[in-house]
C-alpha distance (Angstrom), angle and dihedral (degrees) to the residues before:
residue distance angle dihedral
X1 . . .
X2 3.73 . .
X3 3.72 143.3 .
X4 3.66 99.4 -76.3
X5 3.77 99.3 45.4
X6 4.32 145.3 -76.9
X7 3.83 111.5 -34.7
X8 4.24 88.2 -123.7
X9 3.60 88.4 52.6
X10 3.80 91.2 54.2
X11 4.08 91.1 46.7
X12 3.95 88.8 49.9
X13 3.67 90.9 53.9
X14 4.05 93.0 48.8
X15 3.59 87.6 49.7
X16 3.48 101.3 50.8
X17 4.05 94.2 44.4
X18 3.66 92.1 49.8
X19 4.11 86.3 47.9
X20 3.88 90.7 53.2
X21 3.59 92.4 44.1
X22 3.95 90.5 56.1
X23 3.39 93.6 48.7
X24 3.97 95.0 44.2
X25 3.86 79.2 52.5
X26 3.64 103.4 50.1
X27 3.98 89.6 43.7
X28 3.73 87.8 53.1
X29 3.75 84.4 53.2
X30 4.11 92.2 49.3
X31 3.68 84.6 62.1
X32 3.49 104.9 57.4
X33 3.24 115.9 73.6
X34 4.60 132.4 -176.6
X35 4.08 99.7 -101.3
X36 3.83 90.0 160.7
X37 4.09 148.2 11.7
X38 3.64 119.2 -162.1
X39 4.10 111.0 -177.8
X40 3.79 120.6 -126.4
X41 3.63 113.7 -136.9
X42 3.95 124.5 -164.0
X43 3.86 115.3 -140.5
X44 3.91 133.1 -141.2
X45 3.84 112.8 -159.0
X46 3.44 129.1 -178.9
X47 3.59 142.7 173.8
X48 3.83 118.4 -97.7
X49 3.73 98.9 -118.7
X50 3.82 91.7 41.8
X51 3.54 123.4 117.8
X52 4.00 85.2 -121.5
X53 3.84 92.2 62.5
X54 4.00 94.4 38.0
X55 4.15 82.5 55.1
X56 4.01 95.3 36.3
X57 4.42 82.1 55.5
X58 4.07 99.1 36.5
X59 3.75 84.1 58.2
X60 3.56 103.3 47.7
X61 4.11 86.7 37.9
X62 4.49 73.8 51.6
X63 3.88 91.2 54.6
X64 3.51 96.1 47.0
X65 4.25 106.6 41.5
X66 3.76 102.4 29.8
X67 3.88 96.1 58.9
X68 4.49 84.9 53.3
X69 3.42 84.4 57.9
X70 3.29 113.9 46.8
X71 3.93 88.1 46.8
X72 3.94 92.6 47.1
X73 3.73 96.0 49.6
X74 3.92 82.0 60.3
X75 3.97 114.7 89.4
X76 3.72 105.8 -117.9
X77 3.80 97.7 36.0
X78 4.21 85.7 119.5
X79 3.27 99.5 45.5
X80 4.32 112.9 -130.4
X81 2.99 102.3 168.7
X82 4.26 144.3 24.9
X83 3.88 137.1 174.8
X84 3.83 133.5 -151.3
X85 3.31 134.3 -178.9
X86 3.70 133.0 -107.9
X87 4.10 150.8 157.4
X88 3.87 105.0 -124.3
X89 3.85 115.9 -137.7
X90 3.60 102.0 -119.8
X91 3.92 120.5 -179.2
X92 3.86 127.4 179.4
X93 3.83 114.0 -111.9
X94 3.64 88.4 -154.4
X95 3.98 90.3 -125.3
X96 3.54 126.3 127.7
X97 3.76 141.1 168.1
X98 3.72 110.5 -160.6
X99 4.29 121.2 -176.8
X100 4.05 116.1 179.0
X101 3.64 118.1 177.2
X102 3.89 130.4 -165.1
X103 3.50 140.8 118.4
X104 3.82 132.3 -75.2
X105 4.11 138.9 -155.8
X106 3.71 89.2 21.1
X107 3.86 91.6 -63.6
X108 3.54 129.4 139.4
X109 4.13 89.1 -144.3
X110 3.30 101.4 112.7
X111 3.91 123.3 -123.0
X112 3.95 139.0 -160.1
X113 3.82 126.6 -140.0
X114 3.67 111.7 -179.6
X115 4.41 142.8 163.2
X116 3.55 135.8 -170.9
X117 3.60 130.0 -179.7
X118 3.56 99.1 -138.3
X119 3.86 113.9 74.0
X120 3.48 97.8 -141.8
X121 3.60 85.6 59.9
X122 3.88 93.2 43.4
X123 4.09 88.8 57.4
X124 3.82 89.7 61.9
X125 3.63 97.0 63.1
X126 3.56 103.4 37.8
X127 3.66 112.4 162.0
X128 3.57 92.7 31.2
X129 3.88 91.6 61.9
X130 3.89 119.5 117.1
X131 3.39 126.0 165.2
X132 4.00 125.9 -123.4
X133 3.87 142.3 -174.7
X134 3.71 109.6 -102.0
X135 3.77 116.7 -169.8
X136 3.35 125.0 171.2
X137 3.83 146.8 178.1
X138 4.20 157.4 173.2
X139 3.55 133.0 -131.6
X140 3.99 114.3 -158.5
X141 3.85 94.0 -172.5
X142 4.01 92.6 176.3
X143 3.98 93.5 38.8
X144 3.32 90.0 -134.7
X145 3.88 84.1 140.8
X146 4.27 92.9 -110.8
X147 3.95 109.3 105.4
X148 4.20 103.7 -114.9
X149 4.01 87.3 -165.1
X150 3.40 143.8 13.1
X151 3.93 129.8 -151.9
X152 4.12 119.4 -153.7
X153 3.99 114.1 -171.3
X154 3.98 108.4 -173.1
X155 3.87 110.6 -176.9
X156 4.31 104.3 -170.5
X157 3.54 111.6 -167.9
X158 3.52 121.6 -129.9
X159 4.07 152.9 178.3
X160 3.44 119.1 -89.0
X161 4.21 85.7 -115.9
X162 3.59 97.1 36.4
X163 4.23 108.5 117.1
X164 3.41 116.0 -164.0
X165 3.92 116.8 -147.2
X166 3.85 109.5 164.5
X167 4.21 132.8 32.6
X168 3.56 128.0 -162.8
X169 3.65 120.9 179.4
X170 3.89 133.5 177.1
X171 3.76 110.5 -167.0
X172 3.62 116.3 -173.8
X173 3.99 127.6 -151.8
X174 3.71 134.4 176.4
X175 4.21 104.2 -115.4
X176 3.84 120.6 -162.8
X177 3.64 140.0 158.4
X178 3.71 123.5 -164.6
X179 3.87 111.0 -165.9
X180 3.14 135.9 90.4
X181 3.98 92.7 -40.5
X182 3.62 107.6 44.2
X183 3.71 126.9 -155.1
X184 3.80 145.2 165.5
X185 3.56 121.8 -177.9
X186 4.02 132.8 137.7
X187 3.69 112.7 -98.6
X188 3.79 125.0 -152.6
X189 3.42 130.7 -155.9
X190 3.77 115.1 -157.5
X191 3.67 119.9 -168.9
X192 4.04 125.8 -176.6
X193 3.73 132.0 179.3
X194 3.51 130.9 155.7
X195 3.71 139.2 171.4
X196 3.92 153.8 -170.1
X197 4.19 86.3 -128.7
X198 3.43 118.2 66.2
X199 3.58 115.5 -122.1
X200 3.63 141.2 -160.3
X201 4.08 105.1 -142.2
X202 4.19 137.7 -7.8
X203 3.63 119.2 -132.7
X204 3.70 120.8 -165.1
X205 3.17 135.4 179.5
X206 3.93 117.1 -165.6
X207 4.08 145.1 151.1
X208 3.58 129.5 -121.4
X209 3.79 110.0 -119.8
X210 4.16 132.3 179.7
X211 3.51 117.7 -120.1
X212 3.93 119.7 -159.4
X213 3.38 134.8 -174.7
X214 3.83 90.5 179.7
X215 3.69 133.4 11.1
X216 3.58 115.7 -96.8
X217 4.56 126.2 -116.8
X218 3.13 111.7 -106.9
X219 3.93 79.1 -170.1
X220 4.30 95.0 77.3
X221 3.55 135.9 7.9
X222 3.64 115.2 -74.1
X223 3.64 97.1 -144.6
X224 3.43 114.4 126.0
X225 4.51 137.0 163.5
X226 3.40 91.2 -115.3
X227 3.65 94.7 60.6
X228 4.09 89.2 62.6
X229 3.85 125.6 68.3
X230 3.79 123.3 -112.8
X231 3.98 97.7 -158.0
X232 3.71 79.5 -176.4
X233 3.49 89.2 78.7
X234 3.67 106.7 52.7
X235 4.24 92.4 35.6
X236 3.68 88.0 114.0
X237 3.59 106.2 49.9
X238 3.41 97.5 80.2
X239 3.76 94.0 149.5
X240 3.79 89.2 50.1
X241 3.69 105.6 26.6
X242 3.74 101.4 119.0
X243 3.83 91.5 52.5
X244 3.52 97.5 43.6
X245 4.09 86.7 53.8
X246 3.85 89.4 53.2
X247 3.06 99.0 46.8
X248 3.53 103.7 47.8
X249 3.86 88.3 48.9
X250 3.85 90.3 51.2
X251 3.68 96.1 65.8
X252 4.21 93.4 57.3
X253 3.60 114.0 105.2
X254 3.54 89.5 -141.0
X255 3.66 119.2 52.4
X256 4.39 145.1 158.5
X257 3.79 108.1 -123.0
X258 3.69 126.8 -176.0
X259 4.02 112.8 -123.9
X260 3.72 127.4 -172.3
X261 4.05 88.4 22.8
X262 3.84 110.4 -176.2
X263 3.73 118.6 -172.0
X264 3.51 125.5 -166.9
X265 4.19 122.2 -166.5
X266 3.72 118.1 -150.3
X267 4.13 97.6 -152.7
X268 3.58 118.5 -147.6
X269 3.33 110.4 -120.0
X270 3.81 101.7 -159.3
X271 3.55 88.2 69.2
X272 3.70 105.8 120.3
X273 4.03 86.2 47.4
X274 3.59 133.1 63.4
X275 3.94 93.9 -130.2
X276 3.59 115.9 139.9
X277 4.05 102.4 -93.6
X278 4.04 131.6 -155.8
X279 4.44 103.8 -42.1
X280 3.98 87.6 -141.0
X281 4.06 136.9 54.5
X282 3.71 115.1 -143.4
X283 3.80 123.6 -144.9
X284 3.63 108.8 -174.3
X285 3.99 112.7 -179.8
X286 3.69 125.4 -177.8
X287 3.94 116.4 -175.3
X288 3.66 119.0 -166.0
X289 4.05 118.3 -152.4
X290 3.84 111.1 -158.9
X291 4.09 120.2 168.3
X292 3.86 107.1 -84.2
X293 3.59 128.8 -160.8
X294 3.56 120.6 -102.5
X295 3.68 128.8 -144.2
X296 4.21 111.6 -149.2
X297 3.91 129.1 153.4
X298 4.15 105.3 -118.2
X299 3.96 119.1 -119.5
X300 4.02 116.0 -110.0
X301 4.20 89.5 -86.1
X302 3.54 89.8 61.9
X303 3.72 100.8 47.1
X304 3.70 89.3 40.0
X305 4.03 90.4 48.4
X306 4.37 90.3 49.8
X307 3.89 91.6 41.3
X308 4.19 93.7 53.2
X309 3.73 93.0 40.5
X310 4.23 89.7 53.0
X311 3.66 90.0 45.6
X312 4.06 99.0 40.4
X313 3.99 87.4 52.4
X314 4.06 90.6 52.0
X315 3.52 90.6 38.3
X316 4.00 100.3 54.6
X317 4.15 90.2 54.8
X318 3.64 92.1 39.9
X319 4.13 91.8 55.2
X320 3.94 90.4 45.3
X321 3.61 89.0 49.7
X322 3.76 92.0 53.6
X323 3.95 91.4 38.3
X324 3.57 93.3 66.6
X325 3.54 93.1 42.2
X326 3.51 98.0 58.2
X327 4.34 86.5 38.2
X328 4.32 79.1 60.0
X329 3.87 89.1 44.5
X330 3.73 100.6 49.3
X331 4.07 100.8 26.2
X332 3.88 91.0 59.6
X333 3.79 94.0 34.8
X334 3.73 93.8 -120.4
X335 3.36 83.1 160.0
X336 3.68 124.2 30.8
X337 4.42 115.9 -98.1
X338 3.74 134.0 167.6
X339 3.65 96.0 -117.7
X340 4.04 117.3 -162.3
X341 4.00 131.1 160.6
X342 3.65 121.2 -118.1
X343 3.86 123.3 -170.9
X344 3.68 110.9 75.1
X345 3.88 124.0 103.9
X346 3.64 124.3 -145.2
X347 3.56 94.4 -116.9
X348 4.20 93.4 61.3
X349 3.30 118.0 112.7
X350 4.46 104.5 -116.6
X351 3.96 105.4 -135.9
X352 3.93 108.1 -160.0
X353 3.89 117.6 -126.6
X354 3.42 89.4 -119.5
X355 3.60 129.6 31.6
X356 4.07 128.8 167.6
């Protein structure tokens, strides 16, 4: 014991003040509550002729140029060129020019049977005219109202003797695609086959493809009277009709090819015989029509939309590259900055960084 009291009593009473202070404290604490943040932001000045400023502007000069010309040295930074893809809409003109040739009677002279649904075209080869059944078809399998196949059936009569060694067909559609590149033209679809057997029908099996020579506007229309037939023109060329057809529709720059052609010749089998054989030729045709891709040159949006998104993604790697270079620079004083802190309003209360 002394004067003042028991030493336990003493330690209770030092306890139980510094227990009421905490709690005073951490009620205190309760009551205030975050109502507002306001970010502090350190500042690097430097004169304008410094070599901080020159540094500070060659890098943002850095972040802007290099990323142009690293995408411009690359080849399709302007872009020329584009493709899409797209079904055509392909219908069936219903015109035909057919030319078989063989033999006849046990001959070796050969002979020429031939149609055309035009009649100017049917003048020009006169005697060699017969007529045949000509059925024909589409098949939308999606019903998406754009034929995915067509089916030609061409029945040619013939004489019980007649042999038939060599086919030539021309087969004429209307071809059009209506996206972004529009284009109407006639397409033709010539098929050949001959050989040394005679045979008693030609099935193919083919798909319509687009041929260009240049990529189409998508600016205008690319209609155009050279991409329709004037069977005017050729009427009188009977003895060269089928080449004149080709090559006038080889020198478009926008054509309908067949791809993946199969051909399949029914041989007659009463060929080493003079028996009377089948009294009709068969031409059976089935054209496919799967989307195709389409070669166009873009309008100034597009090429202007491809070129900013090459140089945005370069440029947004290039100016955090150069951000924390100049963070390194100026941080660490590498070289030399008025540095000042920015942030705090007058009216904020100052707390000292060390307070007893």
């Amino acid at each position: 014991r002394d004067g003042r009291g028991p030493v336990g009593s003493r330690l209770v009473s030092w306890w139980l003040g510094l227990a009421a202070a905490a709690a005073d404290g951490g009620a205190r604490r309760a009551m205030v509550q975050v109502v507002y943040t306001e970010a502090v932001a350190r500042v690097y000045r430097a004169p304008v002729c410094s070599l901080s400023f020159c540094f500070s502007l060659v890098a943002l000069v850095g972040a802007v140029v290099i990323p142009f010309f690293v995408v411009y040295s690359s080849s399709n930074f302007w872009l020329k060129t584009n493709t899409y893809w797209e079904q055509p809409l392909v219908k069936f003109k219903y015109d035909i020019v057919m030319v078989m040739q063989g033999t006849s009677g046990g001959t070796q002279e050969l002979q020429t049977w031939a149609w055309a649904s035009r009649p100017v075209v049917r003048e020009a080869y006169g005697e060699f005219l017969r007529a045949p059944v000509v059925r024909a078809w589409a098949a939308d399998h999606n019903k998406d109202g754009s034929p995915d196949e067509w089916h030609l059936t061409v029945q040619m009569p013939l004489e019980a003797s007649d042999r038939v060694h060599q086919v030539q067909a021309l087969v004429f559609f209307d071809y059009s695609l209506q996206g972004a590149a529009a284009l109407d033209m006639d397409g033709m679809a010539y098929i050949e086959h001959s050989s040394p057997l005679a045979g008693t029908d030609l099935l193919v099996d083919a798909e319509a493809r687009l041929h260009q020579r240049r990529p189409l506007s998508v600016r205008r229309g690319n209609a155009h009277p050279d991409l329709r037939f004037g069977h005017d023109t050729y009427a009188s060329m009977a003895d060269h009709l089928v080449r004149s057809y080709v090559a006038a529709y080889a020198q478009r720059n926008y054509t309908m090819t067949l791809g993946n052609t199969y051909k399949v010749w029914g041989a007659n089998r009463a060929l080493d015989s003079f028996a009377e054989t089948a009294e009709s030729f068969s031409f059976n045709m089935t054209l496919r029509v799967p989307s195709d891709e389409v070669l166009y040159t873009p309008d100034l949006a597009e090429v202007l939309k491809v070129a900013w998104v090459q140089y945005f993604s370069f440029f947004a790697v290039f100016y955090l590259l150069f951000l924390l270079l100049k963070r390194f620079v100026f941080t660490n004083q590498v070289l030399e900055t008025i540095v000042s802190t920015e942030g705090q309003t007058k009216h904020s209360r100052t707390v000292k960084a060390h307070r007893f």
